[in-house]
N, C-alpha and C positions, 0 to 999 in steps of 0.2 A: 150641247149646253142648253140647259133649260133655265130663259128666264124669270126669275119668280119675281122681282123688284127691279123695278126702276122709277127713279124719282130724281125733280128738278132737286138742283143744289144750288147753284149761284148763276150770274150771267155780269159779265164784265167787260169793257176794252182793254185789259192792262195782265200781263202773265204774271206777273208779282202778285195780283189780287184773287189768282186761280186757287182752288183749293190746296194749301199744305201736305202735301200726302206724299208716300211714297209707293198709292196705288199703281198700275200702269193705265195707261190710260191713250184713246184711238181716236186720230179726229176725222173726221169727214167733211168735205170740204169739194168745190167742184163750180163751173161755171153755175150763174144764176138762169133758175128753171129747167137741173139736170134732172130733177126725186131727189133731191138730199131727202127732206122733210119727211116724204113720203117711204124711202128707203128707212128712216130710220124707225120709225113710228112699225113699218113691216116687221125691225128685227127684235124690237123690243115688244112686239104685241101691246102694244097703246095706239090707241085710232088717235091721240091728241097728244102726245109725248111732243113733240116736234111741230111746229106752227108751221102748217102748210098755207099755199096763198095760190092766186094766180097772178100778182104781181111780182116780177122777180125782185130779189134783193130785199125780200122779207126778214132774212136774217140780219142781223145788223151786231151783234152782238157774241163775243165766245161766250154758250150756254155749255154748262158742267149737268153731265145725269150719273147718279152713280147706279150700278148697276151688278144687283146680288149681295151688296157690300163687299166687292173687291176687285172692280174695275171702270172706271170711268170713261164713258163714253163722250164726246166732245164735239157738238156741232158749232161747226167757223161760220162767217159768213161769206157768200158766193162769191167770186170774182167774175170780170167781165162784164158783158151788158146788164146794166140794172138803169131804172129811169131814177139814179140819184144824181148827184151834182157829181162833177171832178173830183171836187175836194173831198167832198164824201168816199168816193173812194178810193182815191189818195191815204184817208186817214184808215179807211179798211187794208188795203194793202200793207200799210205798217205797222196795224196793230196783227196783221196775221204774221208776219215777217220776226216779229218782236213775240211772238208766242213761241212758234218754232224754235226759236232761238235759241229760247228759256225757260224751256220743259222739261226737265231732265229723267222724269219720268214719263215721256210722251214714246209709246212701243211703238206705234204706225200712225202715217196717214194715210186714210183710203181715197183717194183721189177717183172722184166723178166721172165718168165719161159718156156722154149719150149716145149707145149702140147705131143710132141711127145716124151719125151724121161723119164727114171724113175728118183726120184730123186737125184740130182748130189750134192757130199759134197760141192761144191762151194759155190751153191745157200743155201744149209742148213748152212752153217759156215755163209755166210752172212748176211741172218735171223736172225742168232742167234747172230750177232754185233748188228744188227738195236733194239734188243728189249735188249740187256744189257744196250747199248746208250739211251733208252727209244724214239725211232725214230718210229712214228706211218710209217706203210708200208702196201700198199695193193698187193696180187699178180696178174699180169697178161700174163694168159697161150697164148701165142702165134702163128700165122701158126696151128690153125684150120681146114681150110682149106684141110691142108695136109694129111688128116685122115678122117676117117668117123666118125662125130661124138658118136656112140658107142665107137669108142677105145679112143677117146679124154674125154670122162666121163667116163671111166673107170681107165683111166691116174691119173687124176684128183684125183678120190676118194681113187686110192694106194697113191698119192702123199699127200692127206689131211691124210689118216691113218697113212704114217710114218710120221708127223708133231705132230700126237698125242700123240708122244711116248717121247717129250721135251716141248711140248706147253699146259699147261692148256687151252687156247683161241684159239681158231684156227683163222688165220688172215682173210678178209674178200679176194674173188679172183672174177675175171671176165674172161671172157675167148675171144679171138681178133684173128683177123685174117686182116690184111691190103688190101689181094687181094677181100676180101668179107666186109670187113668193119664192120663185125660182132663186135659189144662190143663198136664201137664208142658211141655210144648215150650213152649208161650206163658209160660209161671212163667220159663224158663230162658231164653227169649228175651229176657222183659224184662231180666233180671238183665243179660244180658251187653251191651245196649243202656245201661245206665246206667253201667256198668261202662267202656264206651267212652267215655260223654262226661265220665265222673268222670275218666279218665287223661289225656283231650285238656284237660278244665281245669288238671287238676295239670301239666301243662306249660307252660300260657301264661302 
């Protein structure tokens, strides 16, 4: 997939006020301070697509990008540690819960993971929403880069074993790095493979 456009569209707390569409459309989403920002700004080629920070919990908001005019891309905002209040993210939790929900055009979420670190109950509790929810999710391991790949596939296959031990299926994962841009082609591959079979259903 080559992409030629991408452009802000909306940014909102509320699914009802998300774009009308019957595009499909991917969200990414992931503890605070995993690369979202940084991941996405790689896959869309825009250094400023996506407001990077080194405060976590920059995001605050579901931002809409559409992207070639026939797939919307969707960054949530991070869960887990951010220096915001409870309630604040009390109200992030249910505005991302209340998205999910009620997006009926929502094809995946890419769920975050930082290659570097072992698995964190956040990411597993939130796994385990997306597939109660019946929310198809793919994971992607993150900052690559920062390791040598030996400890990053080694990461990987503790993190796919404890996943064994609640999951009959194990989810599909990719593994990214933004400063190497490892994983773009396969991120944009899948996209545009689901993207295919979402237009051939929406015709039959």
């Amino acid at each position: 997939m080559v992409i030629k456009e991408a452009k802000f569209i909306t940014s909102n707390t509320r699914a009802d006020l998300c774009p009308q569409t019957e595009l499909p459309e991917y969200a990414f989403i992931g503890r605070s301070n995993v690369g979202k920002s940084s991941l996405i700004n790689m896959l869309t080629n825009r250094l400023k697509l996506a407001k990077t920070s080194s405060f976590p919990g920059k995001t605050q908001l579901i931002n809409h990008f559409l992207i070639n005019d026939n797939w919307y891309l969707v960054d949530l905002p991070g869960y887990g540690w951010a220096k915001v209040s409870k309630d604040s993210r009390e109200q992030w939790r249910k505005m991302i819960i209340y998205y999910l929900k009620n997006r009926p055009n929502l094809a995946c979420v890419f769920v975050l993971i930082d290659s570097r670190l072992p698995p964190q109950k956040v990411d597993l509790d939130f796994m385990e929403l997306l597939g109660t929810m019946g929310v198809p999710f793919v994971l992607i391991f993150t900052k690559t880069d920062k390791q040598s790949g030996t400890k990053t596939d080694a990461n990987i296959a503790f993190y796919l074993k404890t996943l064994k031990d609640t999951w009959e299926e194990l989810p599909m994962y990719m593994k990214s790095s933004s400063a190497t841009k490892e994983g773009r082609d396969e991120i944009l591959q899948f996209i545009s493979d689901v993207n295919q079979r979402y237009e051939e259903e929406r015709k039959a």
